[in-house]
KEGUDO-87543 format. One record per residue: residue number from 1; residue in three letters; x, y, z of N, C-alpha, C in turn. Coordinates in nm, 4 decimals, decimal comma. Last residue first. Example, Ala and Ser with C-alpha at 12.3 -4.5 7.8 and 13.67 -1.06 7.14 Angstrom:
// KEGUDO-87543
+-----+-----+----------+----------+----------+----------+----------+----------+----------+----------+----------+
!   i !  aa !      nxx !      nyy !      nzz !     caxx !     cayy !     cazz !      cxx !      cyy !      czz !
+-----+-----+----------+----------+----------+----------+----------+----------+----------+----------+----------+
!   2 ! Ser !   1,2850 !  -0,2250 !   0,7080 !   1,3670 !  -0,1060 !   0,7140 !   1,2900 !   0,0030 !   0,7870 !
!   1 ! Ala !   1,3190 !  -0,5690 !   0,7800 !   1,2300 !  -0,4500 !   0,7800 !   1,3200 !  -0,3300 !   0,7800 !
+-----+-----+----------+----------+----------+----------+----------+----------+----------+----------+----------+
***
This chain:
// KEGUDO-87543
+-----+-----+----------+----------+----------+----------+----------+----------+----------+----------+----------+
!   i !  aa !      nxx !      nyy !      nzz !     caxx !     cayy !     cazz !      cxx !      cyy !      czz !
+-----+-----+----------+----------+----------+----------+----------+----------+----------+----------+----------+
! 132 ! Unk !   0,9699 !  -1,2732 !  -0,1022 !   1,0162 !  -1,3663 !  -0,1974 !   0,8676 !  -1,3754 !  -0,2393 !
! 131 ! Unk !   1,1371 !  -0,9621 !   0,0545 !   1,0288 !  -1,0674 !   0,0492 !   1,0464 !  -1,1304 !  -0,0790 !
! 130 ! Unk !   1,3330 !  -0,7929 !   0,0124 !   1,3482 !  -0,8527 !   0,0838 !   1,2960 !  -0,9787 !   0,0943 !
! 129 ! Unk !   1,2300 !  -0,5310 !  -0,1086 !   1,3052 !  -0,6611 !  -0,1678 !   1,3281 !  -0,7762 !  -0,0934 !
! 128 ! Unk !   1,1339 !  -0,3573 !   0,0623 !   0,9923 !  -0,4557 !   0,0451 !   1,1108 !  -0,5827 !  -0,0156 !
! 127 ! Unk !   1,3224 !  -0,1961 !   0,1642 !   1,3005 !  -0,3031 !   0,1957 !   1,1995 !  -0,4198 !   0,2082 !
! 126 ! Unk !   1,2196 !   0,0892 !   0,0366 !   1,3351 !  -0,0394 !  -0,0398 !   1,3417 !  -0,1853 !   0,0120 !
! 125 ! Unk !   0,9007 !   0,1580 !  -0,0828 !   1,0335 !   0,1407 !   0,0205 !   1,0689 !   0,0144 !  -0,0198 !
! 124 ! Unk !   0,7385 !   0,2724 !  -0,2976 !   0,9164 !   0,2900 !  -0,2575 !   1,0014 !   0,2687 !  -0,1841 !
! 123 ! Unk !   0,5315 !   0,0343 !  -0,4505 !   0,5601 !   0,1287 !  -0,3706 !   0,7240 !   0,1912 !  -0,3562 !
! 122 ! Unk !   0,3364 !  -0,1900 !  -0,5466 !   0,3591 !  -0,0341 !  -0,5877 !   0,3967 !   0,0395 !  -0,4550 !
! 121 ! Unk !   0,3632 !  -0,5285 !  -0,5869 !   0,3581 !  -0,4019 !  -0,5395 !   0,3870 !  -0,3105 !  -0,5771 !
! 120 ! Unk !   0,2273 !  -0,8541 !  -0,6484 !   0,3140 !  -0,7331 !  -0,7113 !   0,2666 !  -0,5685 !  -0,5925 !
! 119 ! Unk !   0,0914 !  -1,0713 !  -0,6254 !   0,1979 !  -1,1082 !  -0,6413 !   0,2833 !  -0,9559 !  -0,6232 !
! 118 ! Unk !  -0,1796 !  -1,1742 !  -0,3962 !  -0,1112 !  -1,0555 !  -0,4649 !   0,0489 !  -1,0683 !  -0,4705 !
! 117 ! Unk !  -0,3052 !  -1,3568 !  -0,2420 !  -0,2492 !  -1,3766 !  -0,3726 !  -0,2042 !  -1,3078 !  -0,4331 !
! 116 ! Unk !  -0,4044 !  -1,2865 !  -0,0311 !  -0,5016 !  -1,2422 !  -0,0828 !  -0,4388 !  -1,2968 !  -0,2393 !
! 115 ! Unk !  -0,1885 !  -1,3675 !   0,1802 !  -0,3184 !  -1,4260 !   0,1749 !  -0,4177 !  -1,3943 !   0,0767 !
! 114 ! Unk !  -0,0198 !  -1,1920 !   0,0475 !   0,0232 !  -1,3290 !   0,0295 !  -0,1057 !  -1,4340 !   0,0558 !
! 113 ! Unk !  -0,0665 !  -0,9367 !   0,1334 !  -0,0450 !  -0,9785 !  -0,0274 !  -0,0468 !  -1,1334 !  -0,0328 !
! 112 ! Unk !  -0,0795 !  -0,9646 !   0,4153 !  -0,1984 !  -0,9201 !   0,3339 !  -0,1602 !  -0,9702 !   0,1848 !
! 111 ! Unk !   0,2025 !  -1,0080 !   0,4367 !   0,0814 !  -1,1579 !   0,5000 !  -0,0151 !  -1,1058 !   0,3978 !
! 110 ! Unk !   0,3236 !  -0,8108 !   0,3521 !   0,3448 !  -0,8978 !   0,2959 !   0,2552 !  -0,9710 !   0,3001 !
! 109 ! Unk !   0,1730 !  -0,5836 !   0,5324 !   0,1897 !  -0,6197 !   0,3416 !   0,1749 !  -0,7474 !   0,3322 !
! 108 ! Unk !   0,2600 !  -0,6851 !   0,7862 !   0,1196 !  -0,7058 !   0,7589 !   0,0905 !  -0,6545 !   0,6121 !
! 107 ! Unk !   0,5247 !  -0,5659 !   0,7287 !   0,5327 !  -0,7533 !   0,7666 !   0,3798 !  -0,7806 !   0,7457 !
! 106 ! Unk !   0,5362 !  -0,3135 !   0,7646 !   0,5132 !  -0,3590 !   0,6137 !   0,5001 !  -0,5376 !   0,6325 !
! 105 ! Unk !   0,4221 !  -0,2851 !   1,0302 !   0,3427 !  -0,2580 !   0,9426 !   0,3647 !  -0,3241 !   0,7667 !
! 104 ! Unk !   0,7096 !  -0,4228 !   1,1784 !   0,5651 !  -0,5054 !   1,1707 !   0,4683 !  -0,4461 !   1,0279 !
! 103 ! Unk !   0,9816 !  -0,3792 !   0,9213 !   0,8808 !  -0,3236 !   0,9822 !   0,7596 !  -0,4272 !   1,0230 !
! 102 ! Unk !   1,2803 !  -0,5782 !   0,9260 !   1,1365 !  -0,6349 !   0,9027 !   1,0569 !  -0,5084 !   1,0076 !
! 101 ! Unk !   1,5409 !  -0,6231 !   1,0219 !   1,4514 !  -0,5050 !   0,9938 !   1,3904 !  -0,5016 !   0,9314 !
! 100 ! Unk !   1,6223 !  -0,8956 !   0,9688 !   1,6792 !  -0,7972 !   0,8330 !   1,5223 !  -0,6909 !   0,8975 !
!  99 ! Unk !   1,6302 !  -1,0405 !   1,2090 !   1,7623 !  -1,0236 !   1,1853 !   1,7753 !  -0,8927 !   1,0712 !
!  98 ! Unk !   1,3583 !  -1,1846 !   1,2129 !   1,3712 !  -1,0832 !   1,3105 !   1,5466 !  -1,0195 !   1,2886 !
!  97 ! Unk !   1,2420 !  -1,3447 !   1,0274 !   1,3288 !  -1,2153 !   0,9720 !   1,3221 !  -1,1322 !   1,1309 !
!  96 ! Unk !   1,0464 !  -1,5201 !   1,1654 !   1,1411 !  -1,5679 !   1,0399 !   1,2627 !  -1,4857 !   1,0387 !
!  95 ! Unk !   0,9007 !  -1,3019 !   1,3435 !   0,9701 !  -1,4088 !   1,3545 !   1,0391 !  -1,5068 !   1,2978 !
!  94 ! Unk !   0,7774 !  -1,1838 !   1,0992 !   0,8978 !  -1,0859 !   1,1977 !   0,9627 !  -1,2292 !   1,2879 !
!  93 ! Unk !   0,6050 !  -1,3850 !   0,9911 !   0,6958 !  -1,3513 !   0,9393 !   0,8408 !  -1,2292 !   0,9776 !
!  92 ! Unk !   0,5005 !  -1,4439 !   1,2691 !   0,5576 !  -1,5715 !   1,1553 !   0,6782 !  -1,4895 !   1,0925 !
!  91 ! Unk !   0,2820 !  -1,2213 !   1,2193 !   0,3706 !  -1,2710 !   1,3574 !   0,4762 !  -1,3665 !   1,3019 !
!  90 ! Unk !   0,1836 !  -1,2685 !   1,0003 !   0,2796 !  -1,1386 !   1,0142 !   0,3651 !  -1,1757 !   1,1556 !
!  89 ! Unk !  -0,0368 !  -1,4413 !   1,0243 !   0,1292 !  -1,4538 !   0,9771 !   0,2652 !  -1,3439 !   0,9611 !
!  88 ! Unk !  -0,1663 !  -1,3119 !   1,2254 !  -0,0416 !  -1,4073 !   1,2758 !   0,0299 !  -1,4655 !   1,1835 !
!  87 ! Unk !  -0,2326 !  -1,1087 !   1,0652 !  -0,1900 !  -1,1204 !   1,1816 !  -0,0897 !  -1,2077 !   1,2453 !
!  86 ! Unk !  -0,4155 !  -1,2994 !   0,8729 !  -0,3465 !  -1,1978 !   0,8611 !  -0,2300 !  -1,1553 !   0,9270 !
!  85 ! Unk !  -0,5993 !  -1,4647 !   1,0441 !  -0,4773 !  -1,5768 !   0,9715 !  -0,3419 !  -1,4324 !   0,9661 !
!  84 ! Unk !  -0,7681 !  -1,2288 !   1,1199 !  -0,6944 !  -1,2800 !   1,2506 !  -0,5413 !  -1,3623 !   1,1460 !
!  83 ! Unk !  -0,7355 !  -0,9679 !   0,8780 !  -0,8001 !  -1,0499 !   0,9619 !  -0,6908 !  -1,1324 !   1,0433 !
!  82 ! Unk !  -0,7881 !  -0,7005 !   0,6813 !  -0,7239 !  -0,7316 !   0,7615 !  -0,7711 !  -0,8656 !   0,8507 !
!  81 ! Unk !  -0,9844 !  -0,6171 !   0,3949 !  -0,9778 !  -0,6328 !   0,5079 !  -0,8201 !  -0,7166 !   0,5851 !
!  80 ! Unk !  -0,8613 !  -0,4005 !   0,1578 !  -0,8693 !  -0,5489 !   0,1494 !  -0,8658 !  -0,5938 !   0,3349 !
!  79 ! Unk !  -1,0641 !  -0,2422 !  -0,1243 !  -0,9253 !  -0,2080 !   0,0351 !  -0,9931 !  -0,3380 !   0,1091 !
!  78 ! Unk !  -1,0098 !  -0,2241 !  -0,4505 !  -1,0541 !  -0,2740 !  -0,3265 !  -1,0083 !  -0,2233 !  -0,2345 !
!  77 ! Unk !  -0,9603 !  -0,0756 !  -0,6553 !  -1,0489 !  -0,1601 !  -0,6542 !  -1,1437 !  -0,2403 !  -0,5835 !
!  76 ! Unk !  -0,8819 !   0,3238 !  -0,6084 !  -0,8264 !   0,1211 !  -0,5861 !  -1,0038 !   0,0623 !  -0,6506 !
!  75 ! Unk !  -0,9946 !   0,5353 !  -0,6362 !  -0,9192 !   0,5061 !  -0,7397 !  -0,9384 !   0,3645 !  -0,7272 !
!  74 ! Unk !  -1,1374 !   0,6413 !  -0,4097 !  -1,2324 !   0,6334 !  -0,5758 !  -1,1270 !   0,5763 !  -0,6405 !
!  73 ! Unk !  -0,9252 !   0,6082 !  -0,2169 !  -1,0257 !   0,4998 !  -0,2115 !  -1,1672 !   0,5501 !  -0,3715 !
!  72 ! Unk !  -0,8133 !   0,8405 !  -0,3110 !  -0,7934 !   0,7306 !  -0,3060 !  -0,8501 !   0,5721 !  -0,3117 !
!  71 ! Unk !  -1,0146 !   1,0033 !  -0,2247 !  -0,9987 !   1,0038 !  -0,3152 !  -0,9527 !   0,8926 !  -0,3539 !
!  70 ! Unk !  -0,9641 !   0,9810 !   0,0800 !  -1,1080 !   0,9506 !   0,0183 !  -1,1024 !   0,9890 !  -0,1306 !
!  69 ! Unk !  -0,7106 !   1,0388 !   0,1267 !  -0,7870 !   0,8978 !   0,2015 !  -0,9051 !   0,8552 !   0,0732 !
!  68 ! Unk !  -0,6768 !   1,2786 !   0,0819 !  -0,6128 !   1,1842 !   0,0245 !  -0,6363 !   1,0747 !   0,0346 !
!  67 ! Unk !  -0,8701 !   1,3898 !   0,2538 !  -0,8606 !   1,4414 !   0,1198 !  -0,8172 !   1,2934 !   0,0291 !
!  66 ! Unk !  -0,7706 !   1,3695 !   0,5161 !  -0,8833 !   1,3232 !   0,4411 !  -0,8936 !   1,2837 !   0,2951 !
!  65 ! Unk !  -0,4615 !   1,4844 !   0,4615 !  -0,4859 !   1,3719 !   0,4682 !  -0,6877 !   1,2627 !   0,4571 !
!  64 ! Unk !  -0,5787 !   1,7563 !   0,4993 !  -0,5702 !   1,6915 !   0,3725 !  -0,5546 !   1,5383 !   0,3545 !
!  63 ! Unk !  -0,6997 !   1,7030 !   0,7978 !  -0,8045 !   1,7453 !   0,6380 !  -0,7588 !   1,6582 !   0,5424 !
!  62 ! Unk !  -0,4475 !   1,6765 !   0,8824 !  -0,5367 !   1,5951 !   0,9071 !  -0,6707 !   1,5939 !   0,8155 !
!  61 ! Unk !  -0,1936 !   1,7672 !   0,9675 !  -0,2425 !   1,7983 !   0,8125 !  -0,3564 !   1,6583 !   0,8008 !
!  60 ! Unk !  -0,0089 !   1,7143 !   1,1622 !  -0,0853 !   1,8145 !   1,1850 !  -0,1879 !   1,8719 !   1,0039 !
!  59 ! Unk !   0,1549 !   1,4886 !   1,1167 !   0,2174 !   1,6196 !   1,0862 !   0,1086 !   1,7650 !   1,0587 !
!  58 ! Unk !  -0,0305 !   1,2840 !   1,1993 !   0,0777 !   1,3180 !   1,2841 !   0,1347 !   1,4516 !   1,2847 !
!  57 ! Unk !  -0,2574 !   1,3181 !   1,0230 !  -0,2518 !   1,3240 !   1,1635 !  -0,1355 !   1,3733 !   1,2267 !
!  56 ! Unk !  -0,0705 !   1,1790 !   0,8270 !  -0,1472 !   1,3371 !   0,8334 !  -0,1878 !   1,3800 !   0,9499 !
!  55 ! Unk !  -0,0661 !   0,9212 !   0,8916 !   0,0683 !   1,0072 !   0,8919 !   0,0245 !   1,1877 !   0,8491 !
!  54 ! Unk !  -0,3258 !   0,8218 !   0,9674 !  -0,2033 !   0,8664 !   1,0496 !  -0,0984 !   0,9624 !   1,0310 !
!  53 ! Unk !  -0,4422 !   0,7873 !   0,7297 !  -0,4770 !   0,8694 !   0,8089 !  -0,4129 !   0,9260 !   0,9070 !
!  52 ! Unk !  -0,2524 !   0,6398 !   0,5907 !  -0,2497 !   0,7491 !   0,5270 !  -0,2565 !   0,8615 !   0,6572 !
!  51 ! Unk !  -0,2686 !   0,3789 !   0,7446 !  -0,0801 !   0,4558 !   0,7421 !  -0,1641 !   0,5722 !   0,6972 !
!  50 ! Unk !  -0,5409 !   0,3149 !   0,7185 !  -0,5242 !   0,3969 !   0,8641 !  -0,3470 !   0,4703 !   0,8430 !
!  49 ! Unk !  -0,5068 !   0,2597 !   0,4435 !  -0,6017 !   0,3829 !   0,4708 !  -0,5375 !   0,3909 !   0,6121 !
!  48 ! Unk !  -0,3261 !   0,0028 !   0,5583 !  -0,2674 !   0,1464 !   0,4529 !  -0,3357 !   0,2254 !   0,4651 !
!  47 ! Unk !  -0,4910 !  -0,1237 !   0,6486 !  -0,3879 !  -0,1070 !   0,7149 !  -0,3401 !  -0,0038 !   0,6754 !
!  46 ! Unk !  -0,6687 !  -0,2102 !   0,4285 !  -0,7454 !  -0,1082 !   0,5526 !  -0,6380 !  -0,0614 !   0,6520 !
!  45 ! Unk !  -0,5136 !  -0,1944 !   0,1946 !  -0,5465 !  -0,2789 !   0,2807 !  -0,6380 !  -0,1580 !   0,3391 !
!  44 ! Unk !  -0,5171 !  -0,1959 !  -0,2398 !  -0,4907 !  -0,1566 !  -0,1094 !  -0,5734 !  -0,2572 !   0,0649 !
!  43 ! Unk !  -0,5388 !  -0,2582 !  -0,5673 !  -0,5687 !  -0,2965 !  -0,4405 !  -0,4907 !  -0,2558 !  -0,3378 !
!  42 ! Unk !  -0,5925 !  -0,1956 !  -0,8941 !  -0,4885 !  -0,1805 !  -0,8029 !  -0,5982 !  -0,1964 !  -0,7051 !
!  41 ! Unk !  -0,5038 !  -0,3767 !  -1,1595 !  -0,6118 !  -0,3802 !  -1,0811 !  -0,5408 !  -0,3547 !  -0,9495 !
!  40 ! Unk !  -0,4624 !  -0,1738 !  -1,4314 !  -0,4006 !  -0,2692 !  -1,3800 !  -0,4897 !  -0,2437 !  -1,2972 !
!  39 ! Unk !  -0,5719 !  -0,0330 !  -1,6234 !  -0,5406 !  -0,0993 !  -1,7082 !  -0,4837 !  -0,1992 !  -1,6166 !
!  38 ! Unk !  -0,8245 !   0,1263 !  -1,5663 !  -0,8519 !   0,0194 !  -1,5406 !  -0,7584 !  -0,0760 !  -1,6493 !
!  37 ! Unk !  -0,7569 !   0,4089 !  -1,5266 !  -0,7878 !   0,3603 !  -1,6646 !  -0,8570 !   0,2416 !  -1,6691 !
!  36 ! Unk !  -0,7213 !   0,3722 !  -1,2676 !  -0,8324 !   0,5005 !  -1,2969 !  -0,8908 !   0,4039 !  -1,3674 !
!  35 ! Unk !  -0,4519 !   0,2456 !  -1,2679 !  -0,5676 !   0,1778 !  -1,1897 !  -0,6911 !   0,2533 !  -1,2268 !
!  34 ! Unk !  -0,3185 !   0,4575 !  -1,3967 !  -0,3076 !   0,3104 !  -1,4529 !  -0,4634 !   0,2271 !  -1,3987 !
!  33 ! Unk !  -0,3538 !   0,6550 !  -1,2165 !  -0,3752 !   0,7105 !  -1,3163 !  -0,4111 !   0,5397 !  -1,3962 !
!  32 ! Unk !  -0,1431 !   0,5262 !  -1,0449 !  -0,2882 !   0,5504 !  -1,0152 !  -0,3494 !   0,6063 !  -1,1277 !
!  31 ! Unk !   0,1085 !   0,5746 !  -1,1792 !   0,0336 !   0,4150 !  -1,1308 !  -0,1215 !   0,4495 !  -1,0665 !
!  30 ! Unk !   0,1108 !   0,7976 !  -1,2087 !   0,0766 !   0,7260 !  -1,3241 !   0,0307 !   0,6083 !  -1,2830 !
!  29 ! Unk !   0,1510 !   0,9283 !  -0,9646 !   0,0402 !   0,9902 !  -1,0042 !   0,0114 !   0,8642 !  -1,1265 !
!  28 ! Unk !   0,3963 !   0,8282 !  -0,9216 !   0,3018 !   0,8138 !  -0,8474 !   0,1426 !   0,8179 !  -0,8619 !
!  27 ! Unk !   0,5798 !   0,9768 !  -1,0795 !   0,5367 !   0,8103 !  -1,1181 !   0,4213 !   0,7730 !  -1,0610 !
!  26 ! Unk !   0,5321 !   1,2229 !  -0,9870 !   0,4817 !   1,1234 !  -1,1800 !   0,4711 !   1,0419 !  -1,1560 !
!  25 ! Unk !   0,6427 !   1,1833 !  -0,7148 !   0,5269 !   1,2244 !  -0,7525 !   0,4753 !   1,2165 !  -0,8487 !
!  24 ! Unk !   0,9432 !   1,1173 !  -0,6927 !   0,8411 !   1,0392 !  -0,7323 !   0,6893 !   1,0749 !  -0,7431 !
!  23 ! Unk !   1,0471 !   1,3335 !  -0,6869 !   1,0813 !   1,2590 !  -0,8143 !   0,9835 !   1,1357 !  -0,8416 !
!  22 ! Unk !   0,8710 !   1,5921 !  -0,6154 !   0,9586 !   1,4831 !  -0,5462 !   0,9368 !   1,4195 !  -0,7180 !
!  21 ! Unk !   0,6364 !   1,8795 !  -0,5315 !   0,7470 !   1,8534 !  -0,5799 !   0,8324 !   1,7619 !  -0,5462 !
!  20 ! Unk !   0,3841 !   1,7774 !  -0,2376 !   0,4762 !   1,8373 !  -0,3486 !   0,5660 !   1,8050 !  -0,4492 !
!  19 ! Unk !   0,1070 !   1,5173 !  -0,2901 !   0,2479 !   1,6187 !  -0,2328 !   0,2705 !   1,7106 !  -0,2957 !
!  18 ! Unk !  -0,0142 !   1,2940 !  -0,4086 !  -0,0846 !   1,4248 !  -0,3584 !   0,0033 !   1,4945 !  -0,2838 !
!  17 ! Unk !   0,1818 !   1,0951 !  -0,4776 !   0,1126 !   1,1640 !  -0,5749 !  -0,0012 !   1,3504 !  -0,5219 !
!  16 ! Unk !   0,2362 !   1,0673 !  -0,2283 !   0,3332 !   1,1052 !  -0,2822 !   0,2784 !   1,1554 !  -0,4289 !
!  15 ! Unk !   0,0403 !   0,9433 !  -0,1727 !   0,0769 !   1,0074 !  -0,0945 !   0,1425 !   1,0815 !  -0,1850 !
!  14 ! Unk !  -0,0229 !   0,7110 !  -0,3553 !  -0,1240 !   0,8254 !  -0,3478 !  -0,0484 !   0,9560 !  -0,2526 !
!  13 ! Unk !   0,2003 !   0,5888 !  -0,2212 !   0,1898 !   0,6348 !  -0,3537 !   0,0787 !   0,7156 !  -0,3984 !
!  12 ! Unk !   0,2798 !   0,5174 !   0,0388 !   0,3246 !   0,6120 !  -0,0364 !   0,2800 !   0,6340 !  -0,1819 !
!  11 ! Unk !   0,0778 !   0,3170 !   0,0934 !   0,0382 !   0,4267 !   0,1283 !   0,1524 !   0,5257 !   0,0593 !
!  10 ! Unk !   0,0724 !   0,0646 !  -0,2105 !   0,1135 !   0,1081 !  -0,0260 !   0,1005 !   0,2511 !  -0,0355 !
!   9 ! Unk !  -0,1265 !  -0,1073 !  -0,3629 !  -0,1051 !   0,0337 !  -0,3918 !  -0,0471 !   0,0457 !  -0,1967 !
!   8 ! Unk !  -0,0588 !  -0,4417 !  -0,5157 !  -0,0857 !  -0,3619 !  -0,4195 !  -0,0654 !  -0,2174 !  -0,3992 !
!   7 ! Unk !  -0,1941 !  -0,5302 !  -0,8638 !  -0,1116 !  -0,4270 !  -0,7491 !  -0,1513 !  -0,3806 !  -0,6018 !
!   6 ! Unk !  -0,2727 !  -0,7265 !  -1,0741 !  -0,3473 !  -0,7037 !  -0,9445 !  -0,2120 !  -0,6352 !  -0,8927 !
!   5 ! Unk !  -0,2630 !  -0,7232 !  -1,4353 !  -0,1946 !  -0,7846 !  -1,3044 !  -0,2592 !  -0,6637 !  -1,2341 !
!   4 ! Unk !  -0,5444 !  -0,8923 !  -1,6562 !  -0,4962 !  -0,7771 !  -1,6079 !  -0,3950 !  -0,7965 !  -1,4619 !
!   3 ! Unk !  -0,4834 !  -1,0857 !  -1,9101 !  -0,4956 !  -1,0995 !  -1,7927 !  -0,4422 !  -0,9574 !  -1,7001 !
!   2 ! Unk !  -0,6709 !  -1,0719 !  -2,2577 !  -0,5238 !  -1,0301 !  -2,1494 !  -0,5331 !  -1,0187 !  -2,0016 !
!   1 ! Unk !  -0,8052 !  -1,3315 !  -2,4042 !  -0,8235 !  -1,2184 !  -2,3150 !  -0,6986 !  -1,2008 !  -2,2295 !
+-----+-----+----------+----------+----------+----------+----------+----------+----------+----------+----------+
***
């Protein structure tokens, strides 16, 4: 039996699949399209539903940002609570990397992927490389 790999899905990628015109909007749409099929097991946080809800919020597009919330959540597998260990290794880890612009929000990725065993991510920002 083929071992299906577990993805974290970060908030740009449903995002960016429910946009406009951008280079990454295919790809975007395929890695979720992947998780639909159930050919990879994509997982998200409760940290990422609130990045979605926010960043629609912010730019006054608060519906669609529903929209994108709650569809989304028919795609993943999970949305993966947040907790206290969570937290403070994110504290740990801006305190390791306080030198390479370490976002707190993506620093609670990493802890989230790392407590939950998630080796792999789906997303576009560049300074996820960073992490080991």
């Amino acid at each position: 039996m083929i071992k299906k790999i577990k993805v974290f899905i970060d908030a740009n990628i449903p995002m960016y699949a429910a946009g406009q015109e951008h280079p990454n909007k295919v790809p975007s749409i395929k890695i979720l399209e992947s998780v639909s099929e159930g050919k990879i097991i994509g997982v998200t946080s409760t940290e990422v539903l609130q990045e979605i809800l926010y960043r629609y919020w912010a730019i006054n597009l608060l519906k669609k940002g529903l929209k994108v919330f709650n569809d989304f959540l028919q795609i993943v597998d999970d949305a993966l609570p947040i907790n206290f260990q969570i937290m403070c290794e994110t504290r740990d880890i801006l305190e390791k990397n306080d030198h390479q612009n370490i976002f707190p929000r993506d620093a609670i990725h990493a802890a989230t992927m790392n407590y939950y065993g998630i080796n792999c991510i789906a997303t576009y920002d560049e300074h996820f490389r960073i992490f080991k």
